[in-house]
KOLTI-960576 format. One record per residue (C-alpha): y, z, x; residue number from 1. Coordinates in pm, whole numbers, plus 50000, padded with zeros to 5 digits. Layout:
REM KOLTI-960576
atom y = Y	z = Z	x = X	n = NUM $
...
***
This chain:
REM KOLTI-960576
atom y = 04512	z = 05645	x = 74107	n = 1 $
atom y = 04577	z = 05985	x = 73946	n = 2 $
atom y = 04874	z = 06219	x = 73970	n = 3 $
atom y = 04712	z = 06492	x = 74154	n = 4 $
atom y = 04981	z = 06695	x = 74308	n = 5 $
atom y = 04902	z = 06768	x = 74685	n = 6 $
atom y = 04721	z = 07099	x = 74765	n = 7 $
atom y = 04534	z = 07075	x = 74361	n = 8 $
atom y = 04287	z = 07350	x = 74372	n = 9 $
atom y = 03964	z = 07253	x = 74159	n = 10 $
atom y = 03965	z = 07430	x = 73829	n = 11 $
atom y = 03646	z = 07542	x = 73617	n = 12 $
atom y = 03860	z = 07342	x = 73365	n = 13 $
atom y = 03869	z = 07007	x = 73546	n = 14 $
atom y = 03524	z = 06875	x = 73367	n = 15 $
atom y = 03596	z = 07042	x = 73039	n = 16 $
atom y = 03903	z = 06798	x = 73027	n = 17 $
atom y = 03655	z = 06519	x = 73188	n = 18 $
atom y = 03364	z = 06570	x = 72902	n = 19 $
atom y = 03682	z = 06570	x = 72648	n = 20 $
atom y = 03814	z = 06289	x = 72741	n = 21 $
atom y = 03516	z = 06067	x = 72684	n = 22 $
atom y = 03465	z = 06247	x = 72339	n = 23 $
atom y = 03829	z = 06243	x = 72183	n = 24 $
atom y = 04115	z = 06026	x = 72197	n = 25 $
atom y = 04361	z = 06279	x = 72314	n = 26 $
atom y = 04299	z = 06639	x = 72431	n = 27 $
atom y = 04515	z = 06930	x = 72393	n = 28 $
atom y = 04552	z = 07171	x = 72717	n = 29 $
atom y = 04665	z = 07506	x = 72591	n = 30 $
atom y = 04710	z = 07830	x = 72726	n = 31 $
atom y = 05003	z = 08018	x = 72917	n = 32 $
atom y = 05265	z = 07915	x = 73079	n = 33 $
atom y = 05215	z = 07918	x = 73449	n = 34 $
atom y = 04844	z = 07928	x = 73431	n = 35 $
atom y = 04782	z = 07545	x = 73592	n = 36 $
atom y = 04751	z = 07319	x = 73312	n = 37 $
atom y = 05000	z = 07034	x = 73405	n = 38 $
atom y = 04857	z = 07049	x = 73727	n = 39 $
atom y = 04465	z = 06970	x = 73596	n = 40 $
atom y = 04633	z = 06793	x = 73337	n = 41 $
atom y = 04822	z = 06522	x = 73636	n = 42 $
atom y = 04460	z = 06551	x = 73844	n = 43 $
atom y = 04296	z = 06319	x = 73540	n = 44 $
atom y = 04611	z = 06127	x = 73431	n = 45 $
atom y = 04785	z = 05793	x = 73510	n = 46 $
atom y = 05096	z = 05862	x = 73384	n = 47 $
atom y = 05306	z = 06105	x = 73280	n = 48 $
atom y = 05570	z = 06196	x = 73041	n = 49 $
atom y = 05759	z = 06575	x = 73068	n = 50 $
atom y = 05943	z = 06641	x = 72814	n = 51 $
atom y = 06136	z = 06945	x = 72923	n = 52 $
atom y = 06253	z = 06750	x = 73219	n = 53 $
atom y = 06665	z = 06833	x = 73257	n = 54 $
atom y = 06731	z = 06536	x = 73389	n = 55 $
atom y = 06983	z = 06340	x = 73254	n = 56 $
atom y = 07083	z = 06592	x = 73007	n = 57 $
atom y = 06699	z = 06627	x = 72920	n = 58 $
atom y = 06715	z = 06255	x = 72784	n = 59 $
atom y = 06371	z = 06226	x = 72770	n = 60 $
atom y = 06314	z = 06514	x = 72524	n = 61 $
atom y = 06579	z = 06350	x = 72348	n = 62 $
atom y = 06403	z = 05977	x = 72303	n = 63 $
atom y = 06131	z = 06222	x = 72164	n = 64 $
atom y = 06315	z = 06354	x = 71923	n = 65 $
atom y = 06474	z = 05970	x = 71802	n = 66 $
atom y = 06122	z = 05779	x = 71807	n = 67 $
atom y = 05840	z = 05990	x = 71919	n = 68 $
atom y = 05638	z = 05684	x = 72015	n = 69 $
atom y = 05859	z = 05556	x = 72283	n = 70 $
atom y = 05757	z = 05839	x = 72478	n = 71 $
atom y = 05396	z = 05735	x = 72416	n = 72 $
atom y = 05421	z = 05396	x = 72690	n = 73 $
atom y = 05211	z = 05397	x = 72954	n = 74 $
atom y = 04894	z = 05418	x = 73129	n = 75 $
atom y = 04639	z = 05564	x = 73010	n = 76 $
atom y = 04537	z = 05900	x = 73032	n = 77 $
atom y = 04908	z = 05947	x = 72976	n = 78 $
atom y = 05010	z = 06278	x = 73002	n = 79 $
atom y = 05276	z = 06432	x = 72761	n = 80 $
atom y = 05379	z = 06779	x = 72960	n = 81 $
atom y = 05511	z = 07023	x = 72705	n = 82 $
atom y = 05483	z = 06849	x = 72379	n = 83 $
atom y = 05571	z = 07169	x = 72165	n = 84 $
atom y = 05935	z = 07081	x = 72274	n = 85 $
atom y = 05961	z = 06788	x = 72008	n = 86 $
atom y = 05632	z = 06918	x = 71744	n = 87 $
atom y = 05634	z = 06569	x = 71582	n = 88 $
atom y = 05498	z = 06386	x = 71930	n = 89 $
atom y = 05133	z = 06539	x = 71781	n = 90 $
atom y = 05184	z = 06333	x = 71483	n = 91 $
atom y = 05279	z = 06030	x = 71683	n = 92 $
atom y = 04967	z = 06074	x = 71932	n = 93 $
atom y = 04742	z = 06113	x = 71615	n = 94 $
atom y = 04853	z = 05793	x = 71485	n = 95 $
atom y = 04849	z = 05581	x = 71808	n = 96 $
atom y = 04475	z = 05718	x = 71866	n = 97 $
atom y = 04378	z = 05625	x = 71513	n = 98 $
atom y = 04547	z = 05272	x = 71571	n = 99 $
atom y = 04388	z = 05220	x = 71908	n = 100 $
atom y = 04054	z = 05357	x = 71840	n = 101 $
atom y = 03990	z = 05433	x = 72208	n = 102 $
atom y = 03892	z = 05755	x = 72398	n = 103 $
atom y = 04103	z = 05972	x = 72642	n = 104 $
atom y = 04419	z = 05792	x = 72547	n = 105 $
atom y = 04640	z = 06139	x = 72605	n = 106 $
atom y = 04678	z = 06477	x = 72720	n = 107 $
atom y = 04885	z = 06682	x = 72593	n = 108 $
atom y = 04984	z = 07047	x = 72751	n = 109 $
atom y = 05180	z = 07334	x = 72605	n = 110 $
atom y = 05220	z = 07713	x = 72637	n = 111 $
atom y = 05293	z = 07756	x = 72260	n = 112 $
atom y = 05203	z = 07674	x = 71905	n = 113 $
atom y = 05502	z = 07591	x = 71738	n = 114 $
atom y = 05545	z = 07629	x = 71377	n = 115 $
atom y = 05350	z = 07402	x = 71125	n = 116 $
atom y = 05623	z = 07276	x = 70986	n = 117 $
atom y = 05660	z = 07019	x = 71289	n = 118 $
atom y = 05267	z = 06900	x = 71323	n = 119 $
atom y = 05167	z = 06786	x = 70963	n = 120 $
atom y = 04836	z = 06632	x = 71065	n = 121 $
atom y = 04575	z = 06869	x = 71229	n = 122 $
atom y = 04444	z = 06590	x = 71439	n = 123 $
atom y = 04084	z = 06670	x = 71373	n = 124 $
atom y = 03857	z = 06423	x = 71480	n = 125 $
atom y = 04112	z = 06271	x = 71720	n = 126 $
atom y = 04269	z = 06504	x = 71916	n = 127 $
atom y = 04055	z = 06776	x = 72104	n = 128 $
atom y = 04173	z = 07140	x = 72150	n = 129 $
atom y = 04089	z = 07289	x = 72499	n = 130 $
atom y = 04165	z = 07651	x = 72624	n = 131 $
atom y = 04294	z = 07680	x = 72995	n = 132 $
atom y = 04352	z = 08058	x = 73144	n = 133 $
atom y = 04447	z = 08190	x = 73435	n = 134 $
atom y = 04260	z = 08185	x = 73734	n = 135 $
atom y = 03919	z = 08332	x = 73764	n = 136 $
atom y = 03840	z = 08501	x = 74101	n = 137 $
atom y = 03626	z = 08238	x = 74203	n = 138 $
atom y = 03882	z = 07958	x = 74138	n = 139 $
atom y = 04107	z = 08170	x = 74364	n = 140 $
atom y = 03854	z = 08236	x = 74650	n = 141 $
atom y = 03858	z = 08597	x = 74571	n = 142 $
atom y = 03476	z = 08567	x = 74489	n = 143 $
atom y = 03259	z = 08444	x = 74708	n = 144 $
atom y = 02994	z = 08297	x = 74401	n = 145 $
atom y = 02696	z = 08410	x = 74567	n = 146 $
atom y = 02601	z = 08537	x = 74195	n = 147 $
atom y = 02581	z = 08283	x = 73918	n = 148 $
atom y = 02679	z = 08351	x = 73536	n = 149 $
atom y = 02375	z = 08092	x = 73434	n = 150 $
atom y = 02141	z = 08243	x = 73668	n = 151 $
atom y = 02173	z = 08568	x = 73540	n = 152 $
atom y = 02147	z = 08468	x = 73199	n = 153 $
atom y = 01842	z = 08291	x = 73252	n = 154 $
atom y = 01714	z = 08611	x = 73370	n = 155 $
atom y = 01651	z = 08569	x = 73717	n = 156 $
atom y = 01854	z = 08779	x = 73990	n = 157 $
atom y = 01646	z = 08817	x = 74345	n = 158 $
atom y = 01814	z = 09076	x = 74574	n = 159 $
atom y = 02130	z = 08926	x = 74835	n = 160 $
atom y = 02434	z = 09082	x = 74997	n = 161 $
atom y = 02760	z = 08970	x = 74860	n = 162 $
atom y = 03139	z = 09076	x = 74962	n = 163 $
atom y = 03202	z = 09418	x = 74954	n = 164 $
atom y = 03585	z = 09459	x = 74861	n = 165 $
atom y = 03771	z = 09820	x = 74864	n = 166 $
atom y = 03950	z = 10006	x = 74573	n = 167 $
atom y = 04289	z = 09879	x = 74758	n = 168 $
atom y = 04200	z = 09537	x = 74742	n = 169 $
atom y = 04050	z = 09498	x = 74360	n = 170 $
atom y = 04410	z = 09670	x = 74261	n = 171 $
atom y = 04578	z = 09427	x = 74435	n = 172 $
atom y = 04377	z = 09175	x = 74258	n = 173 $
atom y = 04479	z = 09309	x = 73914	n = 174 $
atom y = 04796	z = 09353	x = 74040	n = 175 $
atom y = 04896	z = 08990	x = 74130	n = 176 $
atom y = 04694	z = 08809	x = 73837	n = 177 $
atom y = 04510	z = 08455	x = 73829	n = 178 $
atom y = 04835	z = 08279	x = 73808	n = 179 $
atom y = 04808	z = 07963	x = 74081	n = 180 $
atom y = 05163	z = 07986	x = 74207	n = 181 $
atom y = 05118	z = 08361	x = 74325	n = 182 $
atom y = 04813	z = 08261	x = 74578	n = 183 $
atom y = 04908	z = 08311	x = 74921	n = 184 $
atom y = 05212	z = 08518	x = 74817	n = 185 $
atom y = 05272	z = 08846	x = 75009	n = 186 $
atom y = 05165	z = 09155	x = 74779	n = 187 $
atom y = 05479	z = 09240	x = 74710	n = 188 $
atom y = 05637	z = 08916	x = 74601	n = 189 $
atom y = 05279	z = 08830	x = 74409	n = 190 $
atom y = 05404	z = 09124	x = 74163	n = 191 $
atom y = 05660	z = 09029	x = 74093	n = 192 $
atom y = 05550	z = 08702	x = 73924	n = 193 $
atom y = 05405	z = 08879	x = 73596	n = 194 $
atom y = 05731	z = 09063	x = 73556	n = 195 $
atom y = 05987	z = 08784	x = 73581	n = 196 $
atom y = 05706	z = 08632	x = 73326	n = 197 $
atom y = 05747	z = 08899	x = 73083	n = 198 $
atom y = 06136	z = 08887	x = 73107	n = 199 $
atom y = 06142	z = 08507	x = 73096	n = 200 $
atom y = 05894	z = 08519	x = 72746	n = 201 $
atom y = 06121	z = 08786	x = 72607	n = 202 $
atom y = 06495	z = 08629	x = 72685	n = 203 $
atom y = 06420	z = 08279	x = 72639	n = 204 $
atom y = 06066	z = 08121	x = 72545	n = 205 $
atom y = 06050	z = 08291	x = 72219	n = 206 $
atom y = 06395	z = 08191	x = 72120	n = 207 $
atom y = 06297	z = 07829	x = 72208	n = 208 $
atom y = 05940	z = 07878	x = 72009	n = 209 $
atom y = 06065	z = 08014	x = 71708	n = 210 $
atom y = 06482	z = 07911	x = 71711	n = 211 $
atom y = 06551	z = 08259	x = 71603	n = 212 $
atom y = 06624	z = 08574	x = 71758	n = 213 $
atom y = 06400	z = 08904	x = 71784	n = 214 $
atom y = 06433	z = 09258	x = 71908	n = 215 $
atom y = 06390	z = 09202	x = 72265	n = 216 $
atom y = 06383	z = 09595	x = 72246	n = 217 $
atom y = 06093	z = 09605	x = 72015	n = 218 $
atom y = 05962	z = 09332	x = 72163	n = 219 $
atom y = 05931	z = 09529	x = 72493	n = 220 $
atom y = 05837	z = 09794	x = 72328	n = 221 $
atom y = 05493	z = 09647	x = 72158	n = 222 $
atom y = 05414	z = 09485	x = 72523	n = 223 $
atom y = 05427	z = 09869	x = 72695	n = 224 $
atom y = 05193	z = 09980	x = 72385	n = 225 $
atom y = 04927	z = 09696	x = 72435	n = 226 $
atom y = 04943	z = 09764	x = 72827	n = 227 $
atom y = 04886	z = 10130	x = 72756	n = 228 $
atom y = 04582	z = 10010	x = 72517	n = 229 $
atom y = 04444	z = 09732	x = 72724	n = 230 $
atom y = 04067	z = 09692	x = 72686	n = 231 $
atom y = 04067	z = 09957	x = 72372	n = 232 $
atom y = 03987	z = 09885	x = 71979	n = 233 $
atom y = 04353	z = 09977	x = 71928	n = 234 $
atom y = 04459	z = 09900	x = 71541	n = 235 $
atom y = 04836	z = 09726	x = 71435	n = 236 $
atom y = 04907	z = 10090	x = 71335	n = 237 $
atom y = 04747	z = 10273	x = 71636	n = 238 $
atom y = 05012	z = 10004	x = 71833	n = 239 $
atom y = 05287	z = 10115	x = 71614	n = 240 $
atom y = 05177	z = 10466	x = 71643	n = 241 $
atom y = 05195	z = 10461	x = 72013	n = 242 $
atom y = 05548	z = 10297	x = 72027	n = 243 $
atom y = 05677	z = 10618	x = 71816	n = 244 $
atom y = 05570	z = 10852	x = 71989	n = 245 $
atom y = 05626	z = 10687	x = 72406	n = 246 $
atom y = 05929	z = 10519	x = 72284	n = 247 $
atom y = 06114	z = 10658	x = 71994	n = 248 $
atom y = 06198	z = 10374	x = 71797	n = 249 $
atom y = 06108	z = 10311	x = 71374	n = 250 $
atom y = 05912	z = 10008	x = 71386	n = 251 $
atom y = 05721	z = 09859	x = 71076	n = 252 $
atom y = 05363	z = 09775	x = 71113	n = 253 $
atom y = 05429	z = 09435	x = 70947	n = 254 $
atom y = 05690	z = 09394	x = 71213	n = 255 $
atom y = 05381	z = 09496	x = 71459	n = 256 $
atom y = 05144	z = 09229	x = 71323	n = 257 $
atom y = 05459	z = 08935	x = 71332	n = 258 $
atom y = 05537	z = 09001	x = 71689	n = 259 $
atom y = 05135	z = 09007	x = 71792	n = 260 $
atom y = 05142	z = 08675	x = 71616	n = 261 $
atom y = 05399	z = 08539	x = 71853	n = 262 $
atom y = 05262	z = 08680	x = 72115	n = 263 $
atom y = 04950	z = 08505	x = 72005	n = 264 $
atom y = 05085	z = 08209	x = 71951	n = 265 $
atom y = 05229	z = 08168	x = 72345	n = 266 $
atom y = 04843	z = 08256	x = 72436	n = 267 $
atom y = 04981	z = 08594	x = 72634	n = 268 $
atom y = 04711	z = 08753	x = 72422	n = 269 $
atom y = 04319	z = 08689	x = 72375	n = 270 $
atom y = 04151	z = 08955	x = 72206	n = 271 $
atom y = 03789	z = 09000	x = 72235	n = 272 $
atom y = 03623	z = 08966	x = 71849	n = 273 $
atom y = 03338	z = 09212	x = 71768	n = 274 $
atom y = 02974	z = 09088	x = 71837	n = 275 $
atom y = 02748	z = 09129	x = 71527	n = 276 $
atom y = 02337	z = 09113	x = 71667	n = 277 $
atom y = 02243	z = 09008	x = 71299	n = 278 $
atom y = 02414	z = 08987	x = 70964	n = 279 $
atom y = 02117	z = 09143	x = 70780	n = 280 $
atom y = 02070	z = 09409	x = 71051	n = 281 $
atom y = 02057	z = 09808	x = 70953	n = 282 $
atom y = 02280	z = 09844	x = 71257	n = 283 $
atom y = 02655	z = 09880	x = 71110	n = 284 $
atom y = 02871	z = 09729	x = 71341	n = 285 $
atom y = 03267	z = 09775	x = 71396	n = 286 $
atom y = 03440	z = 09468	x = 71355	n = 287 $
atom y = 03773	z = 09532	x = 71556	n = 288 $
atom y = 03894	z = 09333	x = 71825	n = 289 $
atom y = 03947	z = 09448	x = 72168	n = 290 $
atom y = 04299	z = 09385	x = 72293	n = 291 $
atom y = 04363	z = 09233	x = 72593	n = 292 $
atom y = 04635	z = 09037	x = 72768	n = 293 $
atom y = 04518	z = 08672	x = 72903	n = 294 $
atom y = 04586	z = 08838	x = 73246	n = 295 $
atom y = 04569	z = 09189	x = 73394	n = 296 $
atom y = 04877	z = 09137	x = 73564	n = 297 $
atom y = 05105	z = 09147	x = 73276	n = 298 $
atom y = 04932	z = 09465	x = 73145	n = 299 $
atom y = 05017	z = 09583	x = 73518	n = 300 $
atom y = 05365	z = 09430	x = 73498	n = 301 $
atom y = 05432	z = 09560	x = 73085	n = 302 $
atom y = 05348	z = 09919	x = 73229	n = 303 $
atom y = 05547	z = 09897	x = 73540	n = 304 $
atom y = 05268	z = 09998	x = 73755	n = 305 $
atom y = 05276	z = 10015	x = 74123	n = 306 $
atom y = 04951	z = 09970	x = 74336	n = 307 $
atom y = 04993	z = 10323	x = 74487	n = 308 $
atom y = 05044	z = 10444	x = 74122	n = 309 $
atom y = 04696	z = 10271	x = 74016	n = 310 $
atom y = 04550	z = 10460	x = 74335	n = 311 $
atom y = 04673	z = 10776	x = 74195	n = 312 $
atom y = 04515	z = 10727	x = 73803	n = 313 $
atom y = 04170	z = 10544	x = 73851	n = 314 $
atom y = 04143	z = 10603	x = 73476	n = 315 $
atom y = 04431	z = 10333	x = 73398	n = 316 $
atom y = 04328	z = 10112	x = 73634	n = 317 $
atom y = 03968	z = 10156	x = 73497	n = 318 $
atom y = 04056	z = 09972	x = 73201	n = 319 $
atom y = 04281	z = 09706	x = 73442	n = 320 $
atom y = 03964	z = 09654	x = 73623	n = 321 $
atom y = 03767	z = 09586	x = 73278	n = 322 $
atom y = 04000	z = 09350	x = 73158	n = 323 $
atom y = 03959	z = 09112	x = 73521	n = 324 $
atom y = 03590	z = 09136	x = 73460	n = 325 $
atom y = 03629	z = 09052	x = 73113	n = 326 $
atom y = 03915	z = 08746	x = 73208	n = 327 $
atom y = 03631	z = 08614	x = 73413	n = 328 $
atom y = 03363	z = 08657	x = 73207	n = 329 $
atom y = 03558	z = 08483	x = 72925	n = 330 $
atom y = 03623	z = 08203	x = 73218	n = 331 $
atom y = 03296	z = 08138	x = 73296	n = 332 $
atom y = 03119	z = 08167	x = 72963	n = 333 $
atom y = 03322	z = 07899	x = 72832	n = 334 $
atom y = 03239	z = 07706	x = 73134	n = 335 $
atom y = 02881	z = 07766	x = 73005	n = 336 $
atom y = 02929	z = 07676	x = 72622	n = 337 $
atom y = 02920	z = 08016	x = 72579	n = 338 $
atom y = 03096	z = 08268	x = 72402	n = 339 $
atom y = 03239	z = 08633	x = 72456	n = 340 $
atom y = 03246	z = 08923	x = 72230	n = 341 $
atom y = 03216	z = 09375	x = 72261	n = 342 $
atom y = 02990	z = 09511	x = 72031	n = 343 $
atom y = 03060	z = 09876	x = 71845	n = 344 $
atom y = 02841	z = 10037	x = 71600	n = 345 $
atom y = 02937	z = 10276	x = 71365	n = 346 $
atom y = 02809	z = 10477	x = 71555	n = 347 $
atom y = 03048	z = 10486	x = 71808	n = 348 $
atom y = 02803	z = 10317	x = 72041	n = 349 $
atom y = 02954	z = 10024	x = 72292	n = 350 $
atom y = 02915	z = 09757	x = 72488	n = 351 $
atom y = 03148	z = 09629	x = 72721	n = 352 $
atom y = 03102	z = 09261	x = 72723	n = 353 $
atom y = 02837	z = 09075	x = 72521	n = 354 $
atom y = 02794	z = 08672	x = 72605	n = 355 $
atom y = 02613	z = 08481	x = 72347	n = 356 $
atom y = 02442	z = 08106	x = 72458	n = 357 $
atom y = 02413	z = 07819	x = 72240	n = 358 $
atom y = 02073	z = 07869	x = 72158	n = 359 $
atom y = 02175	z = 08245	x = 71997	n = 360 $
atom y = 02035	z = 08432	x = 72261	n = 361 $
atom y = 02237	z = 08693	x = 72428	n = 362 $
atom y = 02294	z = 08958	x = 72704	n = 363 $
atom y = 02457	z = 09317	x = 72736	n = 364 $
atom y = 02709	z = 09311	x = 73001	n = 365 $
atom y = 02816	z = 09731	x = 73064	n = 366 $
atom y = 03120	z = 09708	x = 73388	n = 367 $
atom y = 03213	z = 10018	x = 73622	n = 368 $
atom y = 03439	z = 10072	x = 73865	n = 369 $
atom y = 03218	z = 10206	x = 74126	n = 370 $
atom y = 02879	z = 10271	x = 74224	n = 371 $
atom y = 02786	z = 10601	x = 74120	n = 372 $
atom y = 02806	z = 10489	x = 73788	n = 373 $
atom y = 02509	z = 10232	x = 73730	n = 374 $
atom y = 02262	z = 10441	x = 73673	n = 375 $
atom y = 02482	z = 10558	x = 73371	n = 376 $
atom y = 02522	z = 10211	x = 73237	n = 377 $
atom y = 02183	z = 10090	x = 73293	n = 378 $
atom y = 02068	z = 10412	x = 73119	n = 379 $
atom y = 02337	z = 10282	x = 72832	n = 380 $
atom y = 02207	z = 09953	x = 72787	n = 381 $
atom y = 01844	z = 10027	x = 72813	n = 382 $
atom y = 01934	z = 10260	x = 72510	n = 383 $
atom y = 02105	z = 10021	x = 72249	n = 384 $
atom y = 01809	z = 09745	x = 72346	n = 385 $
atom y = 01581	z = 09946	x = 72218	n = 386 $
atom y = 01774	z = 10089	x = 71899	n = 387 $
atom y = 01777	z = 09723	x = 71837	n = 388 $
atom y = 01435	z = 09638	x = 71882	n = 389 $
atom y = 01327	z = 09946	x = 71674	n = 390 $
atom y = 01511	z = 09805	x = 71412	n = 391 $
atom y = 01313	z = 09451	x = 71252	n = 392 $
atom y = 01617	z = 09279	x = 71139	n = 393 $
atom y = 01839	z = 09345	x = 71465	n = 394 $
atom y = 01825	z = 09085	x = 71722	n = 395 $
atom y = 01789	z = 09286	x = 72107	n = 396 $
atom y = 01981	z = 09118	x = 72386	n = 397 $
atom y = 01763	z = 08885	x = 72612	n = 398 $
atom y = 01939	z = 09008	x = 72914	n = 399 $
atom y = 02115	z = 09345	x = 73043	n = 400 $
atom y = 02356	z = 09345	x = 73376	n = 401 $
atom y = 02594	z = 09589	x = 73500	n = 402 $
atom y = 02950	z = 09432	x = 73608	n = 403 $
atom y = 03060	z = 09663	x = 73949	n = 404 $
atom y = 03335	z = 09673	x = 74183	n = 405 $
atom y = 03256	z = 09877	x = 74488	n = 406 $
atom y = 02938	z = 09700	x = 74581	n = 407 $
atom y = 02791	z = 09473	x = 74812	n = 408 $
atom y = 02456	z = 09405	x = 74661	n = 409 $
atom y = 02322	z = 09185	x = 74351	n = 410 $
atom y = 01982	z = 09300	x = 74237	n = 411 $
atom y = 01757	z = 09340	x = 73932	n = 412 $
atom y = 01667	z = 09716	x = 73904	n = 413 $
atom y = 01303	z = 09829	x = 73852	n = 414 $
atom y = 01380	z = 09862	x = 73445	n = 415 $
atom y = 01490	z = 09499	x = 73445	n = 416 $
atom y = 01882	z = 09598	x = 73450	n = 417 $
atom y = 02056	z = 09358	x = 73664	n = 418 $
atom y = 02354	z = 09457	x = 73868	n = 419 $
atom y = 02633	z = 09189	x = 74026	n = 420 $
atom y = 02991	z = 09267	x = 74173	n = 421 $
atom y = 03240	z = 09106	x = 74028	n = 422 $
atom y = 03339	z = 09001	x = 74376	n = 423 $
atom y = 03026	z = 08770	x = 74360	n = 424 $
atom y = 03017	z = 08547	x = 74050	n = 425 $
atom y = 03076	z = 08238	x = 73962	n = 426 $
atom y = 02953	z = 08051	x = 73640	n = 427 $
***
């Protein structure tokens, strides 16, 4: 029997990890700490080693650290639980895959990519790399998935009534996050989660990631800037900008672009790459990233937001609300095979989300807050489709669908623009 820890909610995850298994000798689960993966990681495994376990003056991290494949013993899938502690245990699973030659031997979890100097085999061709986020709305029950991802990307979207939720309760969404452990928390205690995660990345985990010491200060500093530009095309030097001039402080911008890597490197941070419709294409397209935290919360928590405070700016929580959508979007496009990008010409023309399929075709995702602002975005997206089919060497998205929050209905439009709540998807 499995480990599955009592009250396991299913994760979009679980048969990622399942197709894995069968494909690869040992999997990788990363992604942020918090977000679930020991838990999905215990629901497939047979045994189970954690590393960062205290016990007995952590003696287990210890017999790591003297011979690696001690730790290794066990059933099979054996589950290593925070393997960055002691880097050389990827080495030592490499090796025991290549010398057993059998699939979904291990699983390994971790919240951080430590420094190469620790892991000097890649593990290509033996050990898979899976991404694991927080939780979507739909894992959490927050959507009732009335409105499938694949459906609407297959182009078909009859006309149904789906949840209606208020402006109160979408803040209070962004507010508490995807992370599993705040689910079922009262509001108040929910927030707090994302903050004591914030302080807990800053005092300790970094220290442990990297064994040296930064500028908590300017550390703090850079994670109030990104907040302020979540879900923008913000450059290193608009960040560092933005930290003059709000906090005061001299920062370099190299010291910008080595803290982003650390951030990076815990996967706190997922930016969204730039889509390009065709390489050949007239159509100049921008090719920054847009930044996002992996969860709205800690954008929420980094800017020490309130949900009355949201109430009172719609225009910050505007950009809160796009980076959910976009979390779940990201979610259930890689449950899909499927990838996620925003598209900018040089024009200055955008598009929120963009999700390309594995057969290269691809739809035009705009997302709004409310209602009264479809017609805009269908009007939008109607617009660049046809610059792009005007233009021979441009490839036009297949499908075009406007992300809301205030709205109870899913429908395709007379123009062929199809419109879902957020509320109502699922993959």
């Amino acid at each position: 029997m499995t480990l599955t820890k009592p009250n396991y909610m299913p994760r979009l995850a679980d048969q990622q990890l399942t197709d894995m298994l069968e494909a690869f000798g040992a999997v990788c689960i990363e992604g942020p700490k918090w977000c679930g993966k020991t838990w999905t990681a215990l629901n497939q495994a047979l045994s189970v080693a954690f590393i960062a376990n205290p016990d007995n003056n952590f003696q287990t991290r210890t017999m790591a650290q003297l011979n690696p494949a001690l730790i290794l013993t066990g059933k099979h899938p054996r589950l290593i639980d925070e393997w960055q502690e002691v880097p050389p245990l990827w080495d030592a699973v490499r090796f025991a895959v290549d010398q057993q030659a059998d699939r979904g031997q291990y699983i390994l979890t971790g919240f951080a990519t430590p420094n190469y100097k620790g892991v000097p085999h890649s593990g290509a061709g033996r050990i898979g790399r899976m991404r694991m986020r927080t939780m979507s709305l739909y894992e959490s029950g927050d959507s009732d998935g009335s409105v499938s991802l694949c459906e609407i990307l297959s182009g078909s979207l009859p006309a149904r009534t789906t949840q209606a939720p208020t402006l109160e309760h979408l803040i209070a969404l962004c507010v508490r996050g995807g992370w599993p452990g705040s689910l079922g928390l009262p509001a108040k205690a929910a927030a707090e989660l994302p903050r004591a995660y914030l302080t807990s990345v800053i005092e300790d985990d970094i220290h442990r990631l990297e064994g040296i010491q930064r500028d908590r200060q300017k550390m703090w500093m850079l994670l109030r800037s990104l907040a302020r530009n979540e879900s923008t095309l913000a450059t290193n030097a608009t960040l560092r900008r933005d930290m003059l001039e709000t906090d005061g402080e001299t920062i370099h911008v190299e010291t910008v672009a080595e803290y982003l890597n650390v951030l990076e490197r815990m996967f706190l941070r997922e930016d969204q790459g730039a889509f390009d419709p065709n390489m050949r294409s007239s159509v100049r397209v921008g090719k920054s990233k847009k930044r996002h935290f992996v969860d709205p919360s800690l954008a929420v928590a980094a800017l020490g937001a309130t949900p009355g405070m949201l109430l009172d700016d719609l225009n910050t929580f505007g950009f809160l609300f796009e980076a959910l959508c976009e979390r779940d979007l990201q979610i259930y496009a890689s449950a899909l095979n499927a990838q996620l990008f925003h598209y900018r010409d040089a024009s200055g023309r955008e598009i929120d989300a963009v999700i390309e399929c594995e057969d290269g075709t691809w739809g035009a995702f705009e997302i709004k807050l409310g209602q009264d602002r479809i017609d805009e975005a269908a009007k939008h997206l109607l617009h660049i489709r046809q610059l792009m089919t005007d233009d021979p060497r441009a490839k036009p998205p297949a499908i075009l669908c406007v992300i809301c929050g205030l709205g109870e209905y899913a429908y395709t439009r007379a123009d062929g623009v199809m419109v879902a709540p957020i509320t109502s998807l699922k993959p």
